[in-house]
C-alpha positions as CSV (number, residue, x, y, z in Angstrom):
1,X,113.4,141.9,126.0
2,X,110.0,141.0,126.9
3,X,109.2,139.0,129.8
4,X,108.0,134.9,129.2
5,X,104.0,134.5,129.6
6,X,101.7,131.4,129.9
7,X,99.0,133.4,128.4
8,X,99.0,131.9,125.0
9,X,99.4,128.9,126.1
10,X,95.9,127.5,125.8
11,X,96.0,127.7,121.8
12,X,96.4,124.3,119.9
13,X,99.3,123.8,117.6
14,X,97.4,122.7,114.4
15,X,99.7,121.0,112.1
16,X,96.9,119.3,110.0
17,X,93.8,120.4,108.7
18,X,90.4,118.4,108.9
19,X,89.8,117.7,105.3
20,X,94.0,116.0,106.2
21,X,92.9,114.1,108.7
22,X,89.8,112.5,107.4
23,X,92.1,111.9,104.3
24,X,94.5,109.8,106.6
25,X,91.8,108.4,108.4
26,X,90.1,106.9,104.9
27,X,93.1,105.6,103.6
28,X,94.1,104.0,106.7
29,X,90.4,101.8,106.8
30,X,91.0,101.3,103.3
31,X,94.3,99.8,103.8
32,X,92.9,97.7,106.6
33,X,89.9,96.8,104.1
34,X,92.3,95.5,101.6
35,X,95.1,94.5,103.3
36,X,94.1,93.3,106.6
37,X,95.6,93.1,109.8
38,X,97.4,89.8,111.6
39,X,96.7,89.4,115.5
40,X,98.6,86.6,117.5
41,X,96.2,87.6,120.4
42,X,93.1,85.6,121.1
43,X,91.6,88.7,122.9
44,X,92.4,90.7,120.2
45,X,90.5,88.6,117.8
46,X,87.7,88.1,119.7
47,X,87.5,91.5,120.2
48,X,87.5,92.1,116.3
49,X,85.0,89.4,115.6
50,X,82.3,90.9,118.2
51,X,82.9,94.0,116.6
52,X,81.9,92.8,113.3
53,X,85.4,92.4,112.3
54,X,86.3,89.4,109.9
55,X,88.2,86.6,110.6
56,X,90.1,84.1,108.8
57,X,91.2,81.7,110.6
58,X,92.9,80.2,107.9
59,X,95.8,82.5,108.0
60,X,95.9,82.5,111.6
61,X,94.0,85.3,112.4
């Protein structure tokens, strides 16, 4: 039996590629584009509005 060693360590555990992530990332900002999001914080929304985030007040945020 062969002794334990921190030697590979260092390498990353990979479980999705790039082209996966930016896939995920897109639909997630497309969701958010279509859907929206609702904040009961007042930071929060002025945090998203001086971020060019839109705001409608209307449905509270």
């Amino acid at each position: 039996m062969s002794k334990f060693s921190f030697a590979n360590l260092s390498t990353r555990l990979r479980l999705l590629s790039n082209d996966k992530i930016s896939e995920i990332y897109a639909g997630a900002l497309e969701l958010l584009n279509e859907k929206g999001a609702k904040y009961h914080n007042s930071e929060a929304l002025r945090i998203v509005s001086n971020n060019g985030g839109e705001i409608n007040k209307k449905d509270g945020g």
